[in-house]
MDAnalysis code that builds the backbone (N, CA, C; Angstrom):
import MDAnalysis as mda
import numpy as np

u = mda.Universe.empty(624, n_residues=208, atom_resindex=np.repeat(np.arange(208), 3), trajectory=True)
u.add_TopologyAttr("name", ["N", "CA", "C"] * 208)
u.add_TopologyAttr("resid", np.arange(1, 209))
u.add_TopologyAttr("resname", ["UNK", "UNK", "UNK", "UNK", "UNK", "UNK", "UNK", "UNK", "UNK", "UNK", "UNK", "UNK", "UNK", "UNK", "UNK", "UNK", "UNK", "UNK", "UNK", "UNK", "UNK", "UNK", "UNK", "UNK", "UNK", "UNK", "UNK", "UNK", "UNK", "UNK", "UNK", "UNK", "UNK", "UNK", "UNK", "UNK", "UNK", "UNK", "UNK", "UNK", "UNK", "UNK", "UNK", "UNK", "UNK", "UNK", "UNK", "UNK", "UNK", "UNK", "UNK", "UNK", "UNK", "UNK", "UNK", "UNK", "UNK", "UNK", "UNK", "UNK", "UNK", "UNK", "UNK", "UNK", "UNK", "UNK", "UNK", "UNK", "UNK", "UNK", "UNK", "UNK", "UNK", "UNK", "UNK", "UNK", "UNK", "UNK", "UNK", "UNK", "UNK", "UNK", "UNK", "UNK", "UNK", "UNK", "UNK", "UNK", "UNK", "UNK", "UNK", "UNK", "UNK", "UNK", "UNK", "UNK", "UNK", "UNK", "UNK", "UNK", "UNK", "UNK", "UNK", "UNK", "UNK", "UNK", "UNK", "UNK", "UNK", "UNK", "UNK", "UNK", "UNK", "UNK", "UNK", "UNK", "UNK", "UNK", "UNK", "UNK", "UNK", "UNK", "UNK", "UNK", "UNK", "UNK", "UNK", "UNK", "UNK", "UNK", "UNK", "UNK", "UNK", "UNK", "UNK", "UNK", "UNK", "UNK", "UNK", "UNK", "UNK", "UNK", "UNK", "UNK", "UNK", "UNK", "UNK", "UNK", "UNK", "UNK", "UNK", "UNK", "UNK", "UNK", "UNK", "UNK", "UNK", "UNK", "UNK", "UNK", "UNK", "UNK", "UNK", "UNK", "UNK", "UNK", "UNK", "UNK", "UNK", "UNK", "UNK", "UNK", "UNK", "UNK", "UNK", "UNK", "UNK", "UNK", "UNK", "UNK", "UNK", "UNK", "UNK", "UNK", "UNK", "UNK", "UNK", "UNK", "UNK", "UNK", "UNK", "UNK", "UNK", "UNK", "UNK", "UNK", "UNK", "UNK", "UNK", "UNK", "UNK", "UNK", "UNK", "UNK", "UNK", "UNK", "UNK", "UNK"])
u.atoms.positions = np.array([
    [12.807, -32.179, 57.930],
    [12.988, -30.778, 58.323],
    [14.473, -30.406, 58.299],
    [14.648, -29.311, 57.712],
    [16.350, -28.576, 58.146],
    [16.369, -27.785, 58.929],
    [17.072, -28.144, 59.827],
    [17.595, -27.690, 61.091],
    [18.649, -26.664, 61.029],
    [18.342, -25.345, 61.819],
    [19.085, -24.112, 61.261],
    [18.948, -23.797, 62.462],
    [20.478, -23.338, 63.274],
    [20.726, -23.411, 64.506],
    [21.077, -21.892, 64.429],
    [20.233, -21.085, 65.513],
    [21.209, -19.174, 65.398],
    [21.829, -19.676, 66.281],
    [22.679, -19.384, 66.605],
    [24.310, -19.025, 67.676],
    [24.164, -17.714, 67.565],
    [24.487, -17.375, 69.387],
    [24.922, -16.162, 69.162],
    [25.256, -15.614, 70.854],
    [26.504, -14.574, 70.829],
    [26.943, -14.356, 71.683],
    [26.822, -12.461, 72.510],
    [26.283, -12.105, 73.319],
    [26.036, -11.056, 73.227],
    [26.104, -10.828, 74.904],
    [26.457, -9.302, 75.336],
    [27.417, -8.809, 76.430],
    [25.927, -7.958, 77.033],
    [25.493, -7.267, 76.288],
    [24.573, -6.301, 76.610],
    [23.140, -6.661, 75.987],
    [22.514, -7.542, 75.318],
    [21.432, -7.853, 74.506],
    [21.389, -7.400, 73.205],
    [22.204, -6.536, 72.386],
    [21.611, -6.070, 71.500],
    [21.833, -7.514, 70.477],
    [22.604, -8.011, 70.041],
    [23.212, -9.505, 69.222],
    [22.173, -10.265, 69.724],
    [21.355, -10.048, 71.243],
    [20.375, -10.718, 71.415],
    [18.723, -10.538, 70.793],
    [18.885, -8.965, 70.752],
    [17.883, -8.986, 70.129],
    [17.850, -9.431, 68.452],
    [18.486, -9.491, 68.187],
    [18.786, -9.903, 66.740],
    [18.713, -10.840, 66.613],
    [19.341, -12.042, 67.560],
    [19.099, -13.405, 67.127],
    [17.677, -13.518, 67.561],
    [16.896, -13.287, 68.419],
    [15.454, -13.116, 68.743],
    [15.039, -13.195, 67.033],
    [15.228, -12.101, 66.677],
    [14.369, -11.658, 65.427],
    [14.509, -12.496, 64.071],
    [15.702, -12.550, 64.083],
    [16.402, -13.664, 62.726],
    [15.619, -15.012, 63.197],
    [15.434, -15.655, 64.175],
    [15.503, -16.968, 64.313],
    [13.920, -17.080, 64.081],
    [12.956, -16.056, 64.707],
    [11.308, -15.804, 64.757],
    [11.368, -15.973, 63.176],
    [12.123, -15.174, 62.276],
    [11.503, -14.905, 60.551],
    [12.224, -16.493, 59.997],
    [13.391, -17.029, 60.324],
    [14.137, -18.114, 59.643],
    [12.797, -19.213, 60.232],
    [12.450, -18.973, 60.981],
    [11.462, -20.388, 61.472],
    [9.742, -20.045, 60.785],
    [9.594, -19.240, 59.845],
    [8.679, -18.971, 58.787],
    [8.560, -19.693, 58.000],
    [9.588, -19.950, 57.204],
    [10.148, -20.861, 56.199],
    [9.417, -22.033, 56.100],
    [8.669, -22.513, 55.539],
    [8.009, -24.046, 55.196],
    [9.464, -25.399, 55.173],
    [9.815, -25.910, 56.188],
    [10.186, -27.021, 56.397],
    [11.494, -26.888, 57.103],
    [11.695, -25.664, 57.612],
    [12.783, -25.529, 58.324],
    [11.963, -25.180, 59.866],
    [13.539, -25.989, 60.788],
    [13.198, -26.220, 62.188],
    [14.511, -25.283, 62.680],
    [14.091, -24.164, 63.448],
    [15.138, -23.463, 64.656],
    [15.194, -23.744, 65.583],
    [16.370, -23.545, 66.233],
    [16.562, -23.582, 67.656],
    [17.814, -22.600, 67.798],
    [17.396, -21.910, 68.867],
    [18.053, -20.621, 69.298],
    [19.240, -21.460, 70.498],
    [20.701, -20.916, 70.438],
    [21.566, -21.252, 71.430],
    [22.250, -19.525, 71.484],
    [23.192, -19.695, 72.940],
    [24.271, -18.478, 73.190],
    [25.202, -19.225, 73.209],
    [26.464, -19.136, 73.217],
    [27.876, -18.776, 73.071],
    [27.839, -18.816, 74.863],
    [29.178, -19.739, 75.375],
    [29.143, -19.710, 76.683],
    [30.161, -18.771, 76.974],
    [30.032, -18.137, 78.147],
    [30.502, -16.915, 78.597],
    [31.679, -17.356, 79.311],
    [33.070, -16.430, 79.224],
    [34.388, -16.709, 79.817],
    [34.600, -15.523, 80.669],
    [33.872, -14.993, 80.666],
    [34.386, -13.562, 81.576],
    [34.080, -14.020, 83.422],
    [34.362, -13.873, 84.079],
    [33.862, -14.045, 85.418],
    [32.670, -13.277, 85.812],
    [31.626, -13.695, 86.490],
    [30.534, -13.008, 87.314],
    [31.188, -11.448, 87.613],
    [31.838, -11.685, 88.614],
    [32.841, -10.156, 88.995],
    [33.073, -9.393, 88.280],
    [33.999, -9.787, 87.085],
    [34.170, -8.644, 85.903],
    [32.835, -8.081, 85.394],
    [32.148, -9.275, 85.053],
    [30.811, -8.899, 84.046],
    [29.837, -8.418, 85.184],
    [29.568, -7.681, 86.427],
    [29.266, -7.255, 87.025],
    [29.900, -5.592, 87.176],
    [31.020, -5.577, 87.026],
    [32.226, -4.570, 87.061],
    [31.537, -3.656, 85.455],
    [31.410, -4.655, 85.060],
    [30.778, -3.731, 83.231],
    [29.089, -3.999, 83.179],
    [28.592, -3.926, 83.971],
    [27.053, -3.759, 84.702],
    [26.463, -4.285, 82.948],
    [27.261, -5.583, 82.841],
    [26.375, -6.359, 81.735],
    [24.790, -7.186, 82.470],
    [23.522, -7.485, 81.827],
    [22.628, -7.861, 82.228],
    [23.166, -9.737, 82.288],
    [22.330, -10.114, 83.003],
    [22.319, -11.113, 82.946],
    [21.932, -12.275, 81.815],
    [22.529, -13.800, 81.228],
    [22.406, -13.895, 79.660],
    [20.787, -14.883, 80.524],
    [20.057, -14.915, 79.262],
    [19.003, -15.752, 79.108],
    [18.967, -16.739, 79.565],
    [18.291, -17.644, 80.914],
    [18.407, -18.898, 80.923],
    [17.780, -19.858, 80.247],
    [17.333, -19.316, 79.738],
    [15.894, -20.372, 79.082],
    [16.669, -20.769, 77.484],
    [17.671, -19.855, 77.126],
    [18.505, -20.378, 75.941],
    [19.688, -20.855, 76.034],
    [19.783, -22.470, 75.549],
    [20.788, -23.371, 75.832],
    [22.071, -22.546, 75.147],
    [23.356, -23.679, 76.385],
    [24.493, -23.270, 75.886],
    [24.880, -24.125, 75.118],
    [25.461, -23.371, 73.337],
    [26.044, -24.647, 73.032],
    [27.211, -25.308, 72.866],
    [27.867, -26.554, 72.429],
    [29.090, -26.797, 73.003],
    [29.236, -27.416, 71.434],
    [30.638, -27.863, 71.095],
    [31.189, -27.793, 69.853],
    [30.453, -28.909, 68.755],
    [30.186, -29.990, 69.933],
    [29.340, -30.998, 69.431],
    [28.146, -31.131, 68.722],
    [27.663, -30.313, 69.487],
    [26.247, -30.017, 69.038],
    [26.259, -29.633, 67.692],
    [26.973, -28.760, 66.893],
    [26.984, -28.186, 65.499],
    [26.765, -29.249, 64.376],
    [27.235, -30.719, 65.054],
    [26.977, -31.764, 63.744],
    [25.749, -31.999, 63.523],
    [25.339, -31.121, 64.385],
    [23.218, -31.889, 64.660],
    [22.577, -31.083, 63.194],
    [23.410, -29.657, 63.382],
    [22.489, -28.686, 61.734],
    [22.798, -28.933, 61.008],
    [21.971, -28.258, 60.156],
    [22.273, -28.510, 58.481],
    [22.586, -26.937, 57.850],
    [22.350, -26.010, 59.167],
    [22.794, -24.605, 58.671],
    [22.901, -23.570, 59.912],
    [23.560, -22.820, 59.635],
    [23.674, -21.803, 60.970],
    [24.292, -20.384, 60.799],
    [23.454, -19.524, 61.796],
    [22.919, -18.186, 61.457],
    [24.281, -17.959, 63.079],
    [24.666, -17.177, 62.956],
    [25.639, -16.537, 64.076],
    [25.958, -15.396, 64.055],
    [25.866, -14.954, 65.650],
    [25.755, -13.544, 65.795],
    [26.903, -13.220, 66.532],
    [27.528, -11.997, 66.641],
    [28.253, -11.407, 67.768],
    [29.079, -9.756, 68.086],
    [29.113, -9.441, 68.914],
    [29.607, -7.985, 68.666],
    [30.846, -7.789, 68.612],
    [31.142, -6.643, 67.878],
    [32.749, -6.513, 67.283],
    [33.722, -6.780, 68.610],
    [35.068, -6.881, 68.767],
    [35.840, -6.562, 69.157],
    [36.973, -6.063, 68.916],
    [37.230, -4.640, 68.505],
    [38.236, -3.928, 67.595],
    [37.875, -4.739, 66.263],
    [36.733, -4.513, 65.364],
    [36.669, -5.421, 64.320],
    [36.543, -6.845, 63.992],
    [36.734, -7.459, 64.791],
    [36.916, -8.798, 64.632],
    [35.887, -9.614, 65.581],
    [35.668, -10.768, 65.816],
    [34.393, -11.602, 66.622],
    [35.321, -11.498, 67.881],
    [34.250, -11.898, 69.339],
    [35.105, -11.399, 70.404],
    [35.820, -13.044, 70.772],
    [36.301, -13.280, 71.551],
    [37.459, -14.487, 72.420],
    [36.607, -15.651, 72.407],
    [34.858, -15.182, 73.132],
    [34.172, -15.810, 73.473],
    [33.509, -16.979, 72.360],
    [33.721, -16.355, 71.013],
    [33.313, -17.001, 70.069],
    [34.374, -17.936, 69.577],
    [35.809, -16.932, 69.376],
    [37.015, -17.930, 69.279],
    [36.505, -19.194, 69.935],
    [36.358, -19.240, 71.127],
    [36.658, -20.747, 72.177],
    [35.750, -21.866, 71.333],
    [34.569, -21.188, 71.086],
    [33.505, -22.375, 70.280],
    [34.517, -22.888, 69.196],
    [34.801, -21.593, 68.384],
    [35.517, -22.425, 66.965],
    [36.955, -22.857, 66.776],
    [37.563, -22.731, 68.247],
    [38.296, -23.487, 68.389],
    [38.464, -24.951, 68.797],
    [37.269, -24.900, 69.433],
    [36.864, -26.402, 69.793],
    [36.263, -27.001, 69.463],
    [36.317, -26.949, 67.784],
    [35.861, -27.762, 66.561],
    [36.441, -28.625, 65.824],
    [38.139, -29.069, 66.125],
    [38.801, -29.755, 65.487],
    [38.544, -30.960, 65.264],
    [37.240, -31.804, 66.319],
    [36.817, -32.550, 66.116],
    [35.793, -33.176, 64.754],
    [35.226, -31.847, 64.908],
    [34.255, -31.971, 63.882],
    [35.226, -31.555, 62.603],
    [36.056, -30.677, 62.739],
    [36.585, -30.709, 61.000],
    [38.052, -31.296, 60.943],
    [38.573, -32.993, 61.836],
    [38.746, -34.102, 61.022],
    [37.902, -34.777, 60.613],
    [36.272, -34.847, 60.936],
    [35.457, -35.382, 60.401],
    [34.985, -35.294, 59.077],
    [35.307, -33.612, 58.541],
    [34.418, -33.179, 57.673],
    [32.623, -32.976, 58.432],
    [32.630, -32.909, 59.268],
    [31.318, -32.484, 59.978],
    [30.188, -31.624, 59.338],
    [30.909, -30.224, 59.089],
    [30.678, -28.695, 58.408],
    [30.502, -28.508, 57.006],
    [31.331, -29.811, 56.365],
    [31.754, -29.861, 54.820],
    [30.086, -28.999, 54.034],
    [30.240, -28.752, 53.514],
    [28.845, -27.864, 52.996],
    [27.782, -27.212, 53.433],
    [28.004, -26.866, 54.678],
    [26.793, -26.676, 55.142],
    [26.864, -25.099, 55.463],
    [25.677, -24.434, 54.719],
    [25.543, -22.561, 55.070],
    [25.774, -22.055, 56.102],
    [26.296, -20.686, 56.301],
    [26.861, -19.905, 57.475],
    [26.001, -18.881, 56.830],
    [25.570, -17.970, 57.866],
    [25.604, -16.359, 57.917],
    [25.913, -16.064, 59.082],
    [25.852, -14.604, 59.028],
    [26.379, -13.945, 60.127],
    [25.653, -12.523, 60.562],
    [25.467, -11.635, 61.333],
    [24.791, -11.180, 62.079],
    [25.726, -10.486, 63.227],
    [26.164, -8.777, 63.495],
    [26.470, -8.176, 64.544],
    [26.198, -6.879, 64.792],
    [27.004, -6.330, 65.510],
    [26.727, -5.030, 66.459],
    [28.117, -4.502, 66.783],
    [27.773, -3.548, 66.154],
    [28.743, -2.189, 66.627],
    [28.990, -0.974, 67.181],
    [29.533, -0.397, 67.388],
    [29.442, 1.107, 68.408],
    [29.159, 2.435, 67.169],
    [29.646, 2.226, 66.616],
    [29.176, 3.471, 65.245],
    [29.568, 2.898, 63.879],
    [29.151, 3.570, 62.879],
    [29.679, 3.470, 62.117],
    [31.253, 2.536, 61.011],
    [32.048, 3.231, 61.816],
    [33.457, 3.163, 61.757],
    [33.589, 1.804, 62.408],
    [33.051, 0.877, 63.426],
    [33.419, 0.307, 64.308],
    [33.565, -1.273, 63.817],
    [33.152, -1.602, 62.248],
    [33.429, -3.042, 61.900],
    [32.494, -3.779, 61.362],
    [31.544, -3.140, 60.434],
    [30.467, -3.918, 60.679],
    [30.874, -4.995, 59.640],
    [31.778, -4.994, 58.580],
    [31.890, -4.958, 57.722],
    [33.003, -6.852, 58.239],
    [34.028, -6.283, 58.962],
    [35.285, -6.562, 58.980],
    [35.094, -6.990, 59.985],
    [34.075, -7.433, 60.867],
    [33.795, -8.025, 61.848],
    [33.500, -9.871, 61.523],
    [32.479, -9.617, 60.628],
    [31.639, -10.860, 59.734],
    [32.808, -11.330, 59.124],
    [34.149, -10.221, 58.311],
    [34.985, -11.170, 57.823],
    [36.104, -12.161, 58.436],
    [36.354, -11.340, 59.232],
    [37.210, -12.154, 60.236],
    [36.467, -13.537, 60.817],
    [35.487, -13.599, 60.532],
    [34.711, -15.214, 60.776],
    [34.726, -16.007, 59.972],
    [35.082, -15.919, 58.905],
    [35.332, -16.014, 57.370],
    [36.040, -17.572, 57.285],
    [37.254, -17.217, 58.184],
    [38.467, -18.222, 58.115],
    [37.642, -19.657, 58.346],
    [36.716, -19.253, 59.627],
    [36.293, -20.230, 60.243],
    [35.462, -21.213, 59.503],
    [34.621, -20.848, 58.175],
    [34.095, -20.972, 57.235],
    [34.660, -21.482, 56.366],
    [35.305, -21.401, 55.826],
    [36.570, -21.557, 55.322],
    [37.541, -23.456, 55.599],
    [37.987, -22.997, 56.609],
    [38.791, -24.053, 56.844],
    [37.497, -25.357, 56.964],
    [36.667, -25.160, 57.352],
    [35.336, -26.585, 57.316],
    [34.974, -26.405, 56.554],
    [35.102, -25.761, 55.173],
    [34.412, -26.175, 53.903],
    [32.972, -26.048, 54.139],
    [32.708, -24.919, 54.485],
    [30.990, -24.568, 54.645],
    [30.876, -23.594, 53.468],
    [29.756, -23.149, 53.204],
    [29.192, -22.093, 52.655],
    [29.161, -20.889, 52.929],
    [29.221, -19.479, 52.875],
    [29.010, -18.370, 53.289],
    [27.568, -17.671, 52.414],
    [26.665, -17.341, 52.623],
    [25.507, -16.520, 52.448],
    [25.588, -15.428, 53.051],
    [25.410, -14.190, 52.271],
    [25.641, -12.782, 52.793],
    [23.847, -12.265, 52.760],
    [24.049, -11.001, 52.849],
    [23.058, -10.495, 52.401],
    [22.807, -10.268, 50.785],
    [23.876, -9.613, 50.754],
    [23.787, -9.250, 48.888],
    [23.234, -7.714, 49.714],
    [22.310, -7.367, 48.583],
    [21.660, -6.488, 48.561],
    [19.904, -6.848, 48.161],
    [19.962, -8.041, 48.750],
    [18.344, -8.366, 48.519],
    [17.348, -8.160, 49.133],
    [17.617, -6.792, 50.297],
    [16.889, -5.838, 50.890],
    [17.068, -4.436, 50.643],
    [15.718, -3.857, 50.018],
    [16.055, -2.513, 49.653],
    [16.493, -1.253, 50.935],
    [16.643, -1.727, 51.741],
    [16.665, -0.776, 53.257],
    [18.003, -0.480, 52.797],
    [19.023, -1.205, 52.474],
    [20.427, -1.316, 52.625],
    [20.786, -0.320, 51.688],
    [19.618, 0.586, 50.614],
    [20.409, 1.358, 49.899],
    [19.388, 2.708, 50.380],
    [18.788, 2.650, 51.897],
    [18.066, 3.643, 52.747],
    [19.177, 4.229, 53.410],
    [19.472, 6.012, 52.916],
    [20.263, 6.400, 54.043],
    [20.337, 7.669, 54.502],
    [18.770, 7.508, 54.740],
    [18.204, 8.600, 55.498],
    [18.161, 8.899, 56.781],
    [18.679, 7.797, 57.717],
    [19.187, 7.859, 58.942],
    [20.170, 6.519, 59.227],
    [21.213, 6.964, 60.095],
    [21.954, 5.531, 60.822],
    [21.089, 4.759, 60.885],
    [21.914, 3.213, 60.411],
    [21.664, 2.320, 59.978],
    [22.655, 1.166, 59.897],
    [22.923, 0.427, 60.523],
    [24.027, -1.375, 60.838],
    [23.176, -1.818, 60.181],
    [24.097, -2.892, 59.248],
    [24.079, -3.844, 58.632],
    [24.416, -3.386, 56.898],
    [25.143, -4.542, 56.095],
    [26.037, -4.575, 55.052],
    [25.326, -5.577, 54.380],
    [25.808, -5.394, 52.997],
    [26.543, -6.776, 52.226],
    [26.527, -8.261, 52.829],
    [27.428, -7.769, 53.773],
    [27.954, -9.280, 54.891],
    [27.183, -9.724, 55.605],
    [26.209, -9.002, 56.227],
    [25.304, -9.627, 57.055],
    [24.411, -8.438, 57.797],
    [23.117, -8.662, 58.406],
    [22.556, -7.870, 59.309],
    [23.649, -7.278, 60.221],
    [23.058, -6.163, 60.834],
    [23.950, -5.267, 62.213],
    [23.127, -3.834, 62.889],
    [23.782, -4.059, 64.141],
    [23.213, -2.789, 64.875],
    [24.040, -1.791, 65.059],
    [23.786, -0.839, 65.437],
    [24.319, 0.232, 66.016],
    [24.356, 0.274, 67.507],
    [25.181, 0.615, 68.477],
    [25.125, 0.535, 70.109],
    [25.015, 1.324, 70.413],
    [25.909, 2.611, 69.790],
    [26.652, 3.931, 70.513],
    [28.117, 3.367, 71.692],
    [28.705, 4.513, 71.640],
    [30.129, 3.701, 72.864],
    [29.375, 2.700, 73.904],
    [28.481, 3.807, 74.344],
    [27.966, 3.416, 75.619],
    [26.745, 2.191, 75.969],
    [26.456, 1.788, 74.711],
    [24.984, 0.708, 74.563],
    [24.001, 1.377, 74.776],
    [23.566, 2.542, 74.417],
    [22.672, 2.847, 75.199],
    [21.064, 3.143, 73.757],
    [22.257, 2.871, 72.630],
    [21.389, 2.563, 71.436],
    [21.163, 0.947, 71.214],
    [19.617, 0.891, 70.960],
    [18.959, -0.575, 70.699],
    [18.749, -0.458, 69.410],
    [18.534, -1.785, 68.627],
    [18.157, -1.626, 67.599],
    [16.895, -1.024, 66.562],
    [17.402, -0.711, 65.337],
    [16.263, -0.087, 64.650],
    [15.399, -0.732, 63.962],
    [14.123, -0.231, 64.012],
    [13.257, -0.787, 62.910],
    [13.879, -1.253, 61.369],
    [14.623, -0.462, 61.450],
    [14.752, -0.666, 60.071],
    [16.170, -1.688, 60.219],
    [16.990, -1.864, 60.953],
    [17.882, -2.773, 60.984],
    [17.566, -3.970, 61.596],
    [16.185, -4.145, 62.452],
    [15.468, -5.624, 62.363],
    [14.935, -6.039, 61.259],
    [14.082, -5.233, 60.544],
    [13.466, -5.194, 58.918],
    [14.443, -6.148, 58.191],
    [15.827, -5.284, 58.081],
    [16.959, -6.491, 57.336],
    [17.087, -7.167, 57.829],
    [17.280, -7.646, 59.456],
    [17.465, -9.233, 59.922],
    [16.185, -9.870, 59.657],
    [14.907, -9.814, 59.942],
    [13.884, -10.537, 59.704],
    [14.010, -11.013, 58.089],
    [14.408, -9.741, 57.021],
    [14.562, -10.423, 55.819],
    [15.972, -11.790, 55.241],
    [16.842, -11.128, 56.117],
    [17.771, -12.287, 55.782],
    [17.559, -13.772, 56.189],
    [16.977, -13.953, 57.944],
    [16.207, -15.164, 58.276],
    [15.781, -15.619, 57.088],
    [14.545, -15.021, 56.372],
    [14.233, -15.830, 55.777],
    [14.606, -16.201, 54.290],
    [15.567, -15.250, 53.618],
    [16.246, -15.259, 52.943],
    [17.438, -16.680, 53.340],
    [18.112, -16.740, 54.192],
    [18.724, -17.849, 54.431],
    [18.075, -19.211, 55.012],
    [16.911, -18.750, 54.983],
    [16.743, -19.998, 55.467],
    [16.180, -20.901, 54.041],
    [15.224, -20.219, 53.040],
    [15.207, -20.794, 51.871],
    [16.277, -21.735, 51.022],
    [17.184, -20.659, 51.597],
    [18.638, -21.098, 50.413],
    [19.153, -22.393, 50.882],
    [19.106, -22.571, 52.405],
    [19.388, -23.509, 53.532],
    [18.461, -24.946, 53.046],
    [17.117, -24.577, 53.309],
    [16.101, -25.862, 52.874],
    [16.618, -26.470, 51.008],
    [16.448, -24.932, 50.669],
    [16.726, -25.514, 49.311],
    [18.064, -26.713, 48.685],
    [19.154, -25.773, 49.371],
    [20.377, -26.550, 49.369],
    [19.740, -28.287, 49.956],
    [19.655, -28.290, 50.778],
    [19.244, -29.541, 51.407],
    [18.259, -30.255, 50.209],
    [17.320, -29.734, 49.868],
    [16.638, -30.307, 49.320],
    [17.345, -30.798, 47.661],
    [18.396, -30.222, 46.951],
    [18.945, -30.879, 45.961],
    [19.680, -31.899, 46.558],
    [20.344, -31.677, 47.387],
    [21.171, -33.015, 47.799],
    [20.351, -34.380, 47.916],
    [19.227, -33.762, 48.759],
    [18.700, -35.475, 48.873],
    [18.220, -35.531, 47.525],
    [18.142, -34.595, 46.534],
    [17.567, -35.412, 44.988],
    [18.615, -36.117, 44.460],
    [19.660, -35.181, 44.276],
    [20.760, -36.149, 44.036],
    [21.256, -37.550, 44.389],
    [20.859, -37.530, 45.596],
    [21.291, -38.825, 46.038],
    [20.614, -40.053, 46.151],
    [19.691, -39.672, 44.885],
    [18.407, -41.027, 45.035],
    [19.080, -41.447, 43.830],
])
């Protein structure tokens, strides 16, 4: 089985509902195994009380830097911060140096998955700024492409790109996600998760 881990970090649920949905369609896939984790939280109780965020999921493990050598692919979510992934995610991929003197990551698929306040707010330039992280461990990047026809639907607001699934919030969160912007995460799940098994599956041919 290939093991395809969503990560994902989220303030208000919406990144949650998304990894919900991505991880339900990626675990469709004939021979791939999910498991859903969050991103551990740095903000204090107090503050994150102060910004009347809900409380995160207990029932979904936290994961810690280690754990990443266990997949063979991984789906990650998170909401912009001025464009870019927020602190909270920094800390994970900063505390990977372990794994990439190992070569840990060396080939193994990324996507990505977020949420923004409008339009304007990153959906784009959010996913890239994760890029580096990809990058420096010699992983893979898998986008969307355009291998969902929704993405050229634009008959109403609508998150998600090229780069990856996305929501819309409004300033205030008070927008959840759309049918039609789960539609593209359910399709990319399983869109990445094929590419994920598949990849896996030439290697071990190769190596007989």
């Amino acid at each position: 089985m290939v093991k395809v881990f969503v990560i994902y970090y989220s303030t208000y649920g919406h990144v949650a509902k998304l990894a919900d949905t991505i991880a339900k369609s990626a675990a469709t896939v004939a021979g791939v195994d999910v498991k859903l984790w969050q991103v551990a939280e740095t903000l204090s109780d107090d503050i994150l009380g102060k910004m009347h965020a809900p409380a995160k999921k207990a029932e979904v493990p936290v994961i810690q830097a280690a754990d990443l050598a266990e997949a063979d692919a991984f789906l990650i979510g998170f909401p912009t911060r001025y464009g870019a992934f927020p602190s909270q995610v920094k800390a994970l991929f900063d505390a990977t140096g372990g794994l990439w003197s190992k070569g840990a990551l060396v080939g193994k698929p990324f996507g990505f998955f977020t949420s923004t306040g409008n339009l304007g707010g990153g959906q784009e330039t959010t996913i890239q700024s994760a890029l580096s992280f990809v990058v420096h461990h010699g992983g893979i990047f898998v986008p969307v492409g355009y291998t969902s026809p929704l993405l050229f639907d634009n008959s109403e607001p609508r998150g998600g790109s090229p780069w990856g699934p996305g929501t819309f919030t409004n300033g205030d969160g008070s927008r959840q996600p759309s049918e039609k912007e789960l539609q593209i995460t359910t399709e990319f799940g399983v869109h990445f998760s094929k590419i994920a098994r598949d990849l896996a599956a030439g290697r071990a041919a190769n190596s007989k």
